[in-house]
N, CA and C atoms of all chains as a GROMACS GRO file, in nm:
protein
  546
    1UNK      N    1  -0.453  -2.297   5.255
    1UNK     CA    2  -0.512  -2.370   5.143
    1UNK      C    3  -0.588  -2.274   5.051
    2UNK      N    4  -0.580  -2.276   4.926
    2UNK     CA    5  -0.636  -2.206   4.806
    2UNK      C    6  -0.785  -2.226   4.840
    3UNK      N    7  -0.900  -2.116   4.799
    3UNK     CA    8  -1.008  -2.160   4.804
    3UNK      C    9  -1.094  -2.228   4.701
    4UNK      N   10  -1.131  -2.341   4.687
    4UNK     CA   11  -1.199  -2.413   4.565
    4UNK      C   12  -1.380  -2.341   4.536
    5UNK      N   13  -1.358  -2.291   4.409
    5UNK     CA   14  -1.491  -2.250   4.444
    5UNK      C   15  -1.543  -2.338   4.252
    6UNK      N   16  -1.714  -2.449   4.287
    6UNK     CA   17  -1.745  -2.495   4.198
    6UNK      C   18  -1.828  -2.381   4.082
    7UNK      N   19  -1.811  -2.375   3.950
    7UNK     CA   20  -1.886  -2.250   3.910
    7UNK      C   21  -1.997  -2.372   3.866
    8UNK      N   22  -2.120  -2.251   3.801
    8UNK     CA   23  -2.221  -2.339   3.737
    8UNK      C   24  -2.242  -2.347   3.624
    9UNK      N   25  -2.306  -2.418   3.618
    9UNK     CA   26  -2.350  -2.463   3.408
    9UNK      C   27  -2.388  -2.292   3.347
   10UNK      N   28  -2.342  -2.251   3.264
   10UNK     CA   29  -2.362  -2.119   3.220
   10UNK      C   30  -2.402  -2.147   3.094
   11UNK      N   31  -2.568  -2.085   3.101
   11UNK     CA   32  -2.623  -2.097   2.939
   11UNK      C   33  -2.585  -2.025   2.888
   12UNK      N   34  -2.583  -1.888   2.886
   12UNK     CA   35  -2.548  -1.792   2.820
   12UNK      C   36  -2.413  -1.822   2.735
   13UNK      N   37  -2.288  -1.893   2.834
   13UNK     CA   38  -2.170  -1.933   2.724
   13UNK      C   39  -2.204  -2.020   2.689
   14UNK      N   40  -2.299  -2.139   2.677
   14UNK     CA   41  -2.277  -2.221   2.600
   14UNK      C   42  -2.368  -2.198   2.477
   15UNK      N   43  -2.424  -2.073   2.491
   15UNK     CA   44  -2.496  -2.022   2.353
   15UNK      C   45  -2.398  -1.963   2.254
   16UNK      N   46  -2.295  -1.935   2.320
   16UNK     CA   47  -2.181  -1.851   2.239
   16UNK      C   48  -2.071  -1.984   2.143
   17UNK      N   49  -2.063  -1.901   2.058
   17UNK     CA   50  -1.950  -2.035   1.950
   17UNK      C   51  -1.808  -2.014   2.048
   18UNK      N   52  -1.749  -2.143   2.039
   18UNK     CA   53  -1.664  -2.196   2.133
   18UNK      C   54  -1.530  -2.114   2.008
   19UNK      N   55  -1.455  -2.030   2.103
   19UNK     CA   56  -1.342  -1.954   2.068
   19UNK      C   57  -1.213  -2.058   2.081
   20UNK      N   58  -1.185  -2.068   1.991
   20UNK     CA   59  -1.041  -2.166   1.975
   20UNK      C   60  -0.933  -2.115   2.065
   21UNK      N   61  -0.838  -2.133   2.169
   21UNK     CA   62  -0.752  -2.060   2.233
   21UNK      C   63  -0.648  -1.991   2.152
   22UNK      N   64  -0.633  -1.913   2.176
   22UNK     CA   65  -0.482  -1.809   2.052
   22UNK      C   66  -0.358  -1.895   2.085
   23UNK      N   67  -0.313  -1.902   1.962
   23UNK     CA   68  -0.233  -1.975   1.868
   23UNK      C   69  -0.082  -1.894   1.964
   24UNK      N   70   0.015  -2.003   2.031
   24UNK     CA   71   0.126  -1.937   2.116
   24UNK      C   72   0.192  -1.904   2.019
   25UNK      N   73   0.264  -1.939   1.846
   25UNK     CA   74   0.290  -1.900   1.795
   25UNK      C   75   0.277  -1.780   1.739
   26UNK      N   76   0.424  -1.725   1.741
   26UNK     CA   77   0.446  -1.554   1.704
   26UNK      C   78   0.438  -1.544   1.561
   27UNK      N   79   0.376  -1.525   1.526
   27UNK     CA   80   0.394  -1.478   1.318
   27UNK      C   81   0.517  -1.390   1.274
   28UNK      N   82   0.548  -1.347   1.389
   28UNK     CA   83   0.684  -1.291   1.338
   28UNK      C   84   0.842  -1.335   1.360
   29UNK      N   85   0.823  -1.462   1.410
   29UNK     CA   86   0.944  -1.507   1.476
   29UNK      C   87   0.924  -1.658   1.398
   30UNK      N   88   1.070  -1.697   1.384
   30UNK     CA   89   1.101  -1.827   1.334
   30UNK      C   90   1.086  -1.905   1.409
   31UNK      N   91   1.011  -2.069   1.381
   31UNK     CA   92   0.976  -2.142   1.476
   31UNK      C   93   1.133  -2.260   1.522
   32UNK      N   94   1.185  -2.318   1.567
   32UNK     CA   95   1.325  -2.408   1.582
   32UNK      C   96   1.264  -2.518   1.657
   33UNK      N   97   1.293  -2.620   1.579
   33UNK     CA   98   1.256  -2.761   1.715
   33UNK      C   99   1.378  -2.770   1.818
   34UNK      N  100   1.286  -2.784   1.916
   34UNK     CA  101   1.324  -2.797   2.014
   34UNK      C  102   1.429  -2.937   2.052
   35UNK      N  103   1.474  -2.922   2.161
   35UNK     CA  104   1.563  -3.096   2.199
   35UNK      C  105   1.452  -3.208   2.238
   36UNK      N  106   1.321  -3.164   2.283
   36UNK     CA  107   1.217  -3.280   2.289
   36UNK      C  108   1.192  -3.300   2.158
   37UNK      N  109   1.149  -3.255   2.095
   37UNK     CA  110   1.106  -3.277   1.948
   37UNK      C  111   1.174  -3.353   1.857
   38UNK      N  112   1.369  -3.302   1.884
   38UNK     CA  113   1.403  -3.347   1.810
   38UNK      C  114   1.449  -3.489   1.856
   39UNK      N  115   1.451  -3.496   1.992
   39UNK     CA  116   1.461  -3.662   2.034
   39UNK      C  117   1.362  -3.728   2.024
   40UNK      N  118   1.220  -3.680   2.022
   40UNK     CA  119   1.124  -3.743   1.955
   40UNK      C  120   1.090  -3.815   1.836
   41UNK      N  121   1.177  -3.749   1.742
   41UNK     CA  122   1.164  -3.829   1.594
   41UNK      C  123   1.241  -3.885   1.601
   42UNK      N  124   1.395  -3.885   1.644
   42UNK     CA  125   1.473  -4.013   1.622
   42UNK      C  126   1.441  -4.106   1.722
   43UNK      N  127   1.351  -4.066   1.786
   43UNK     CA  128   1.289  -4.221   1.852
   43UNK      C  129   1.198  -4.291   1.800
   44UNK      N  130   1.104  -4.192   1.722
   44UNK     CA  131   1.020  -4.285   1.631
   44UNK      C  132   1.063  -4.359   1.528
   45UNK      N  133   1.162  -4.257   1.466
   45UNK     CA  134   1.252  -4.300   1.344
   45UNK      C  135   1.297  -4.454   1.360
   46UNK      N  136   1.392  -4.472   1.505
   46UNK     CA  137   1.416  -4.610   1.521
   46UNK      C  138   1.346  -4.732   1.566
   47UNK      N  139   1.219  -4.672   1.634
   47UNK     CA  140   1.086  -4.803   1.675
   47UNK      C  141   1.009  -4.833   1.543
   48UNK      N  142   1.006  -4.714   1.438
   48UNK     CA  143   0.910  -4.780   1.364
   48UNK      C  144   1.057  -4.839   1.225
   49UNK      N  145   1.132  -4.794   1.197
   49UNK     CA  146   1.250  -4.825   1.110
   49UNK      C  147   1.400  -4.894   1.138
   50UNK      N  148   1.407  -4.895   1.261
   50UNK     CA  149   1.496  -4.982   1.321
   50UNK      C  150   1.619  -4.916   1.375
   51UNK      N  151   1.720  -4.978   1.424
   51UNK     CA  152   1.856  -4.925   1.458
   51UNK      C  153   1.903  -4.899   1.612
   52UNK      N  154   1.993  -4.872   1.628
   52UNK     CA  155   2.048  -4.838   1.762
   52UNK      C  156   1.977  -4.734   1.883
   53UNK      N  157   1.902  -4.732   1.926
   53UNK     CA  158   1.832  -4.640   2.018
   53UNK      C  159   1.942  -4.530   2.120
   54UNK      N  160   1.906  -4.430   2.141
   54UNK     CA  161   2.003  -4.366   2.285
   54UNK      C  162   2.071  -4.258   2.155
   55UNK      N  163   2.156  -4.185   2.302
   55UNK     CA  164   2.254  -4.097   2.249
   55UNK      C  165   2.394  -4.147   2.205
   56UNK      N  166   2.469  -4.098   2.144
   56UNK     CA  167   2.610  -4.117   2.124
   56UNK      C  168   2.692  -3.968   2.202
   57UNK      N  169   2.689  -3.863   2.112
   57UNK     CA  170   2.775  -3.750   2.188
   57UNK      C  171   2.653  -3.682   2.281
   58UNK      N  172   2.517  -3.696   2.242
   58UNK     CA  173   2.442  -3.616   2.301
   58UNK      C  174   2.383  -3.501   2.238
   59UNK      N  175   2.298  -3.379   2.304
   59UNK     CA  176   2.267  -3.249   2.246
   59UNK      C  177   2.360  -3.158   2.204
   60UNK      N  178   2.462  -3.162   2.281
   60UNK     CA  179   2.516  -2.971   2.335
   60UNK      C  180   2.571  -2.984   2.186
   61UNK      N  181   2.584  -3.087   2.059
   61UNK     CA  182   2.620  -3.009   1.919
   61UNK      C  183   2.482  -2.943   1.890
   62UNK      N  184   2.411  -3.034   1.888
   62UNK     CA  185   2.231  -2.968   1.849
   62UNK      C  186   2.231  -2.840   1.902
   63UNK      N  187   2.266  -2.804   1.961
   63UNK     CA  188   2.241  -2.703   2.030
   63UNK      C  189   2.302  -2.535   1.956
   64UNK      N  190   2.453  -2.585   1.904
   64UNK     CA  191   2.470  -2.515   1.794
   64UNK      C  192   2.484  -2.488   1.684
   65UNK      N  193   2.403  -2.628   1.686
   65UNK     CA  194   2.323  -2.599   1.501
   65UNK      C  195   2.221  -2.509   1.502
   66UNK      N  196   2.159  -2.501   1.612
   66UNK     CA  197   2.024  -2.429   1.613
   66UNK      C  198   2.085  -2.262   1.638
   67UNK      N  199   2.155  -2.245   1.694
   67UNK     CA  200   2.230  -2.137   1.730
   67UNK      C  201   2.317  -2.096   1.573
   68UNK      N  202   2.353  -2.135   1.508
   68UNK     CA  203   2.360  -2.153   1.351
   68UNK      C  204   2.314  -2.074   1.293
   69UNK      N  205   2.161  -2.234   1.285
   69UNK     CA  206   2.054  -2.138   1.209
   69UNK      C  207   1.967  -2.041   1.251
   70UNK      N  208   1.986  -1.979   1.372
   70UNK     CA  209   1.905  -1.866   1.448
   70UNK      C  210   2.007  -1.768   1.378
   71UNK      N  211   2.158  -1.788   1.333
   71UNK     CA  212   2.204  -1.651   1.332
   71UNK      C  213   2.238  -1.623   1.162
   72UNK      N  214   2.212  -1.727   1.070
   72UNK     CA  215   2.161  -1.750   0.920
   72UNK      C  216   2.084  -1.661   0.845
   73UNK      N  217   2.051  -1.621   0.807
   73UNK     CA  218   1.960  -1.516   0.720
   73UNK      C  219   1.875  -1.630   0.609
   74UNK      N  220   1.729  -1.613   0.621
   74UNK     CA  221   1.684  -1.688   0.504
   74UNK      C  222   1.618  -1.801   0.608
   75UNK      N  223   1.449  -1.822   0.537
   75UNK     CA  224   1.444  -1.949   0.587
   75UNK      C  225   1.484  -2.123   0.526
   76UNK      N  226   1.542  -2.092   0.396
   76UNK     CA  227   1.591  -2.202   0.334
   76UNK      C  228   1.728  -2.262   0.354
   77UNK      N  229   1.814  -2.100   0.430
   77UNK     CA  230   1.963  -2.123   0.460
   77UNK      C  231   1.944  -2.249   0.588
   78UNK      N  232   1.842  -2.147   0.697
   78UNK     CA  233   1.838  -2.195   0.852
   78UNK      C  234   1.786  -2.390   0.832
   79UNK      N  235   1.761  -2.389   0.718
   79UNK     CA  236   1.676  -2.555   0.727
   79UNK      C  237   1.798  -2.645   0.644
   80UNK      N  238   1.855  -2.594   0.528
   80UNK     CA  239   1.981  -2.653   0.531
   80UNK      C  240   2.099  -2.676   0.597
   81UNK      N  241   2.106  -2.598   0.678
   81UNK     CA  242   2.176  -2.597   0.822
   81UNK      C  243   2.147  -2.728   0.863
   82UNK      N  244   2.046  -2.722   0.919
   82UNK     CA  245   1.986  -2.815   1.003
   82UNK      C  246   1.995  -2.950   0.970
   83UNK      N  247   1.949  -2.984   0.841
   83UNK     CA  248   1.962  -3.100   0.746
   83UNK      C  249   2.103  -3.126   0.732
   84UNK      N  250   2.194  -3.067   0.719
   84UNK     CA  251   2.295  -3.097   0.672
   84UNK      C  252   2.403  -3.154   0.844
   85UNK      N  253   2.336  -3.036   0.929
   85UNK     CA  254   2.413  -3.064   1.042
   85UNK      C  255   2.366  -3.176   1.123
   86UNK      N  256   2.246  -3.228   1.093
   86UNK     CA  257   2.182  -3.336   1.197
   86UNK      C  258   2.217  -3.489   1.123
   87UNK      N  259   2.236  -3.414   0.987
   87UNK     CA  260   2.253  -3.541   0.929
   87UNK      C  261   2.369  -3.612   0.935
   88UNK      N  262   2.492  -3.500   0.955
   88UNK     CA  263   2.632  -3.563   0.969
   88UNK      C  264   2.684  -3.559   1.121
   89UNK      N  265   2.631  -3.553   1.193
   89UNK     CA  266   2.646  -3.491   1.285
   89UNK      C  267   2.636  -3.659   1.355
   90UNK      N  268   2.628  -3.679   1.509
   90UNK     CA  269   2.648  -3.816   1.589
   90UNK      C  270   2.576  -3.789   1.710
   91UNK      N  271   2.491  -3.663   1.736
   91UNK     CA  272   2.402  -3.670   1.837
   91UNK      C  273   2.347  -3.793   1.854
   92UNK      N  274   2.279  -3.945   1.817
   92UNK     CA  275   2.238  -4.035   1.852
   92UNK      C  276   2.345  -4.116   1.851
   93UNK      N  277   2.292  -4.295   1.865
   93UNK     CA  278   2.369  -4.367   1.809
   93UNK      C  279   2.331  -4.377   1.656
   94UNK      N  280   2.176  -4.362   1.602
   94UNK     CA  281   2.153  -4.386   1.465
   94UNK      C  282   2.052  -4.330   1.408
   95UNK      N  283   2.042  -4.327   1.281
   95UNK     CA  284   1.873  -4.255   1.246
   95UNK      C  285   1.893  -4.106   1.192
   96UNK      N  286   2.068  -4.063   1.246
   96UNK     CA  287   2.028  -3.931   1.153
   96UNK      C  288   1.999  -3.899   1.056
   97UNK      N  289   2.017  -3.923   0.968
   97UNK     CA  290   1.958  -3.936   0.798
   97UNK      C  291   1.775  -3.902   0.796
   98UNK      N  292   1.742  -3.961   0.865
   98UNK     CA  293   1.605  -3.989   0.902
   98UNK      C  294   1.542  -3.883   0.965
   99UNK      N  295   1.606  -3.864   1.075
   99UNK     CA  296   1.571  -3.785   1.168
   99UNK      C  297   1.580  -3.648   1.110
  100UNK      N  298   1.705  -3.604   1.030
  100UNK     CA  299   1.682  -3.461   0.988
  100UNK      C  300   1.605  -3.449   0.914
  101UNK      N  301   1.569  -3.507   0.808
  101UNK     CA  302   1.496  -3.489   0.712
  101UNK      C  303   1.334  -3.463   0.774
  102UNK      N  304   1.302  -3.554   0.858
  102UNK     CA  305   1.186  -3.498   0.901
  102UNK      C  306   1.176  -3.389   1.010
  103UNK      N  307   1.279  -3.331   1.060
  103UNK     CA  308   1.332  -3.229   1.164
  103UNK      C  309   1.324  -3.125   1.043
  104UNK      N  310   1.367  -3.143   0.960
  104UNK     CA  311   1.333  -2.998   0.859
  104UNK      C  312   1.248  -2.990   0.748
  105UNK      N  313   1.179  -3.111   0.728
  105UNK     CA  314   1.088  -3.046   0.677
  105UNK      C  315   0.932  -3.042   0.756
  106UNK      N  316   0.948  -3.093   0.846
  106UNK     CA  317   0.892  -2.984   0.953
  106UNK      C  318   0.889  -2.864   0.975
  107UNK      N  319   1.039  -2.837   0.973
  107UNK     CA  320   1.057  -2.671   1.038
  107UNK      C  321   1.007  -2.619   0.922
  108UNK      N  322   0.993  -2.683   0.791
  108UNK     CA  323   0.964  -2.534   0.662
  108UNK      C  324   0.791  -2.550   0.694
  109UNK      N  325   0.767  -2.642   0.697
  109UNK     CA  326   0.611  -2.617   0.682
  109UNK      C  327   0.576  -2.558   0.813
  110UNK      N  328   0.590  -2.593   0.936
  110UNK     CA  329   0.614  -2.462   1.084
  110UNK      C  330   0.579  -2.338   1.034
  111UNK      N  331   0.688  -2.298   0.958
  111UNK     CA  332   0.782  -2.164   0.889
  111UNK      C  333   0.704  -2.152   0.726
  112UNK      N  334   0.568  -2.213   0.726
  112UNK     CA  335   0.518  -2.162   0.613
  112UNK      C  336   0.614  -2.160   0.473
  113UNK      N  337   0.691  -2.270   0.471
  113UNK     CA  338   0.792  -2.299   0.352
  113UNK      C  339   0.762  -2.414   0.287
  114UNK      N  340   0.839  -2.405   0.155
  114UNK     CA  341   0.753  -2.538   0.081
  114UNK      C  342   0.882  -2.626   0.059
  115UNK      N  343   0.890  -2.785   0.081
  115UNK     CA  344   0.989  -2.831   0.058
  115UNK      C  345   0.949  -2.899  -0.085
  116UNK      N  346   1.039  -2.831  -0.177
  116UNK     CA  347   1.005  -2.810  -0.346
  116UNK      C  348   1.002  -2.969  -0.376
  117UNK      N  349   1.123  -3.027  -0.345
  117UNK     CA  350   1.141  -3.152  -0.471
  117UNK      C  351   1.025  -3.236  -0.370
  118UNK      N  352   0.930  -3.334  -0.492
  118UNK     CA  353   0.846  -3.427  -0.453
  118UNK      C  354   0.883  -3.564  -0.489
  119UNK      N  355   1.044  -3.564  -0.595
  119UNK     CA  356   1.010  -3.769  -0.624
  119UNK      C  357   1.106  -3.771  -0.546
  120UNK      N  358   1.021  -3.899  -0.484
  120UNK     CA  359   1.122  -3.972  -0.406
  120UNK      C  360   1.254  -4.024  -0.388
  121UNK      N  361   1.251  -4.080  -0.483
  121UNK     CA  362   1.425  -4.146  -0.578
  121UNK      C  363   1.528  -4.031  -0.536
  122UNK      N  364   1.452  -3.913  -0.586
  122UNK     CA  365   1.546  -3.782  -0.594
  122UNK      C  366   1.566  -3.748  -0.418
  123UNK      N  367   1.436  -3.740  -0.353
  123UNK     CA  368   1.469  -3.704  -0.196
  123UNK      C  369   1.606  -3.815  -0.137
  124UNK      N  370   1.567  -3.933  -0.165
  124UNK     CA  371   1.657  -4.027  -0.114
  124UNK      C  372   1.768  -4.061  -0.144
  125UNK      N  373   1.761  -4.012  -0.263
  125UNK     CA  374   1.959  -3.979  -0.291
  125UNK      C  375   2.037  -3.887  -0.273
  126UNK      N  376   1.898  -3.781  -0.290
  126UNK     CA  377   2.026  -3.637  -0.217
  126UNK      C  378   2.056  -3.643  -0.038
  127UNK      N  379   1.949  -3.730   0.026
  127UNK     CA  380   1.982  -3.732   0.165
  127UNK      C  381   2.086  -3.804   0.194
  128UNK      N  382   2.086  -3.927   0.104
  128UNK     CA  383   2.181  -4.052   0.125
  128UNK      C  384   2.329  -3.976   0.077
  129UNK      N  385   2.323  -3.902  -0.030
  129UNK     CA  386   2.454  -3.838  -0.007
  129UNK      C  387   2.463  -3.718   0.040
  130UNK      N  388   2.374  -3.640   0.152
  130UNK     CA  389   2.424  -3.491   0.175
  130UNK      C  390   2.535  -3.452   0.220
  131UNK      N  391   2.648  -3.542   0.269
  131UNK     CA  392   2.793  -3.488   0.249
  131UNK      C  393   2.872  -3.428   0.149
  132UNK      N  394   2.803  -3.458   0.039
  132UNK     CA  395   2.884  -3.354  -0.049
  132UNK      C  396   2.837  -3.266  -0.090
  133UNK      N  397   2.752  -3.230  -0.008
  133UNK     CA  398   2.694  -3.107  -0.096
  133UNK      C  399   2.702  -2.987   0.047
  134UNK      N  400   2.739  -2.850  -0.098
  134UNK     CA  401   2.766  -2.717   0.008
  134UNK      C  402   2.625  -2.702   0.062
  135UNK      N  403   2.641  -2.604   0.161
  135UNK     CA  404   2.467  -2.504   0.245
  135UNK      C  405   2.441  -2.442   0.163
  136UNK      N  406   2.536  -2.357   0.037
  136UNK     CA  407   2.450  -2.328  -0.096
  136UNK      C  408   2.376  -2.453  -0.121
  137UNK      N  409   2.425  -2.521  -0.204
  137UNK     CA  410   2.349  -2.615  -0.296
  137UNK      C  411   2.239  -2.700  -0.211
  138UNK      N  412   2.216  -2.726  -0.090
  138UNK     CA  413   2.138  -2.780  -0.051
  138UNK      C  414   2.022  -2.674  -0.026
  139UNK      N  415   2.060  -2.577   0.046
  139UNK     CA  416   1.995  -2.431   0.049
  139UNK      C  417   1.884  -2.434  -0.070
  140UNK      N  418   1.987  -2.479  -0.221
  140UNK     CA  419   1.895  -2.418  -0.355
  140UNK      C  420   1.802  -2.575  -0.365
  141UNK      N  421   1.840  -2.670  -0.339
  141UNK     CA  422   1.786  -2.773  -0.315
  141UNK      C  423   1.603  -2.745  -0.258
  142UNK      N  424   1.665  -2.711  -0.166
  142UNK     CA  425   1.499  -2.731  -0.039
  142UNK      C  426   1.403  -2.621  -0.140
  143UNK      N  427   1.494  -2.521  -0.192
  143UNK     CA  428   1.428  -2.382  -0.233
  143UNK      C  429   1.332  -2.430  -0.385
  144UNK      N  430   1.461  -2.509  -0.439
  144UNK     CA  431   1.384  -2.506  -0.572
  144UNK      C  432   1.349  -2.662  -0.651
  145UNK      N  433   1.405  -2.771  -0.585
  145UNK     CA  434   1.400  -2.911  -0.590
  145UNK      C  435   1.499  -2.939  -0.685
  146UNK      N  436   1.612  -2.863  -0.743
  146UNK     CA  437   1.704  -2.871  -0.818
  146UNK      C  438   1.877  -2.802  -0.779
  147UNK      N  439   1.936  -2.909  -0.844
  147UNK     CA  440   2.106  -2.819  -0.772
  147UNK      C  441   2.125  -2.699  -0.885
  148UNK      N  442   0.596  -1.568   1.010
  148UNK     CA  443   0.666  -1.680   0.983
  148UNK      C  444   0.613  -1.771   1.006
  149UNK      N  445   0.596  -1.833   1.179
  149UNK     CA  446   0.550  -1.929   1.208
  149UNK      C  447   0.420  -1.924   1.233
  150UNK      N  448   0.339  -2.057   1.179
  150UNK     CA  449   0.193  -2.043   1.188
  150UNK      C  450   0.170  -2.148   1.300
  151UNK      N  451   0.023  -2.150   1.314
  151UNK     CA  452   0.017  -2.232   1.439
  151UNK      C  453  -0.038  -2.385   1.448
  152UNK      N  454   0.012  -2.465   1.371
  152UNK     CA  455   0.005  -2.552   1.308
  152UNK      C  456   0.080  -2.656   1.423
  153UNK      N  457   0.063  -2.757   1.484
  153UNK     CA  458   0.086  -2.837   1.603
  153UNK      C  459   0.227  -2.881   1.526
  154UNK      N  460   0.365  -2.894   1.562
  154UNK     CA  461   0.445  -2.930   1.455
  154UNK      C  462   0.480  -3.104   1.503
  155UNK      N  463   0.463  -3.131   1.578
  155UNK     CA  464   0.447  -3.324   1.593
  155UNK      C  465   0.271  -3.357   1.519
  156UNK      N  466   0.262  -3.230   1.465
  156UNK     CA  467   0.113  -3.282   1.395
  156UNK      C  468   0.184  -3.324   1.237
  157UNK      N  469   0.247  -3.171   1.214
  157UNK     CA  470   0.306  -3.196   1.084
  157UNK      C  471   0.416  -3.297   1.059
  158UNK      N  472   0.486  -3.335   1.164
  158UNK     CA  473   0.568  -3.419   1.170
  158UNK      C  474   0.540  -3.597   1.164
  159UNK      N  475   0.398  -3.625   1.231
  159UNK     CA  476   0.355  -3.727   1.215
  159UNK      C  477   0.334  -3.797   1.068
  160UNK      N  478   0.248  -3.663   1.043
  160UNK     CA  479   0.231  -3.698   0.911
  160UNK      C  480   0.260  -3.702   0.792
  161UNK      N  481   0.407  -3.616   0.802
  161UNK     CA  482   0.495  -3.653   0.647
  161UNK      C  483   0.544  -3.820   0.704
  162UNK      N  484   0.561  -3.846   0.856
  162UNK     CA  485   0.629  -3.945   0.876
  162UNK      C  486   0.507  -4.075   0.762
  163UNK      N  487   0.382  -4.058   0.788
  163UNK     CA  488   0.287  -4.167   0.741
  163UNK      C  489   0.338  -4.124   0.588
  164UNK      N  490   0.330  -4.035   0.528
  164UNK     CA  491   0.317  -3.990   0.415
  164UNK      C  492   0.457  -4.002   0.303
  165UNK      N  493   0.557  -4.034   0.410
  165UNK     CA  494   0.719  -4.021   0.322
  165UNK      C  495   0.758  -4.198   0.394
  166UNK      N  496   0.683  -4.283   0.376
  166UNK     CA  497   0.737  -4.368   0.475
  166UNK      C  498   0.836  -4.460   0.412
  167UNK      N  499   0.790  -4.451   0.199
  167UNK     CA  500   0.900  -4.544   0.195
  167UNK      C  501   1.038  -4.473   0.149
  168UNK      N  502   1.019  -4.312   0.172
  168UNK     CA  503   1.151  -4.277   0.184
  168UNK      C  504   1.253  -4.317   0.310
  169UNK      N  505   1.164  -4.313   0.388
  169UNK     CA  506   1.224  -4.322   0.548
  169UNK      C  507   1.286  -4.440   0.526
  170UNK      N  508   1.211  -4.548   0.510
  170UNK     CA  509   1.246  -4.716   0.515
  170UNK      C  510   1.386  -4.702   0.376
  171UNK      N  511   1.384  -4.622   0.303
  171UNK     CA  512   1.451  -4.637   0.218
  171UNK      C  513   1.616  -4.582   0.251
  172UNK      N  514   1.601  -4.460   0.330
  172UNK     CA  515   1.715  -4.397   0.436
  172UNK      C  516   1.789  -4.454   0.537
  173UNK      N  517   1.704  -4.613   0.572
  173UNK     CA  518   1.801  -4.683   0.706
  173UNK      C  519   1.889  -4.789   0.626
  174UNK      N  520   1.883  -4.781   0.463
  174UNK     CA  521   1.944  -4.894   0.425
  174UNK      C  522   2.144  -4.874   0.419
  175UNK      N  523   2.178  -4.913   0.448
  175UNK     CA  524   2.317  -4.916   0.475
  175UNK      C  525   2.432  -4.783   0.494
  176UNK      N  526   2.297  -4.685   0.542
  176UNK     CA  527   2.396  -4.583   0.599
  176UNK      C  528   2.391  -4.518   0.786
  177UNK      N  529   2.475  -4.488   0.766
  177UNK     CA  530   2.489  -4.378   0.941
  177UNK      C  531   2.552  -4.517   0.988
  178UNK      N  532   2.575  -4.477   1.138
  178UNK     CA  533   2.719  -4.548   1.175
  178UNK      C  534   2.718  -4.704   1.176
  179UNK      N  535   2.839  -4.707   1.223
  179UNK     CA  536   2.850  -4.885   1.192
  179UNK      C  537   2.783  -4.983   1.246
  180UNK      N  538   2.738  -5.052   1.258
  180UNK     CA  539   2.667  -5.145   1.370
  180UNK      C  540   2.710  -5.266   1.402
  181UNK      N  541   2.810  -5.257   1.385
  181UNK     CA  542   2.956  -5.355   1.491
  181UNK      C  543   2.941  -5.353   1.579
  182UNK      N  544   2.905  -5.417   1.723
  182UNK     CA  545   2.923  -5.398   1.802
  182UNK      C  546   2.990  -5.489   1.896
   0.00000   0.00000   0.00000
């Protein structure tokens, strides 16, 4: 058995300002949501907005979208990737539309990126149709809020 | 690159913040719902 040992009330640290724990994030490495994360929002996506709950094909495509955008250059390429692939893509039964959009613009603000366009009208029609549009043009999309 | 910013923090809150895009995104698209 491990030995339990109780420590005591220590004035001395509690005179000291309380040190925030270091940040696990690398500043030099791109951040990628993960498969919890990203089953996380399309679960919220559908409790608070509705639709079919569960998987349809599952992860293992997610898996190389992210593998994709890990091997992409650019952090605007790696997030149109993402958007474009989660969105057409059948990992659930429903919600992708939804789900990428907040899966990447997550990852830009993560990734210290700004997702440019702000009216709405405009977000919701370029999502509602991102099938036709190339990983350029969506790319210049996220980059500059214009095709 | 990455800062250390909780990202289901940032994620919560475009969700509060973009909500009537969201509501606006489940209207008659992604797959069929025939069942």
């Amino acid at each position: 058995m491990p030995k339990v040992t109780k420590r005591r009330r220590n004035k001395d640290e509690i005179k000291q300002p309380l040190v925030l724990p270091e940040c696990e994030a690398d500043p030099n490495e791109v951040w990628y949501p993960s498969d919890w994360f990203l089953m996380q929002i399309n679960e919220i996506m559908i409790d608070r907005y509705g639709g079919f709950k569960g998987f349809e094909s599952g992860l293992e495509p997610y898996h190389h979208f992210i593998e994709e955008a890990k091997s992409a250059e650019g952090i605007y390429r790696k997030a149109a990737i993402l958007l474009k692939d989660i969105a057409t893509s059948r990992i659930f039964q429903d919600g992708h539309h939804r789900t990428s959009y907040i899966v990447t613009k997550t990852f830009l603000e993560k990734n210290d990126a700004d997702f440019k366009e702000k009216d709405e009208l405009k977000i919701i029609r370029f999502i509602k149709g991102i099938r036709k549009y190339s990983l350029v043009e969506i790319e210049d999309w996220l980059k500059n809020g214009e095709l | 690159m990455a800062n250390c910013k909780d990202p289901m923090d940032i994620a919560l809150r475009i969700i509060k913040q973009d909500d009537r895009i969201l509501s606006a995104l489940n209207n008659g698209h992604g797959k069929s719902k025939k069942r």
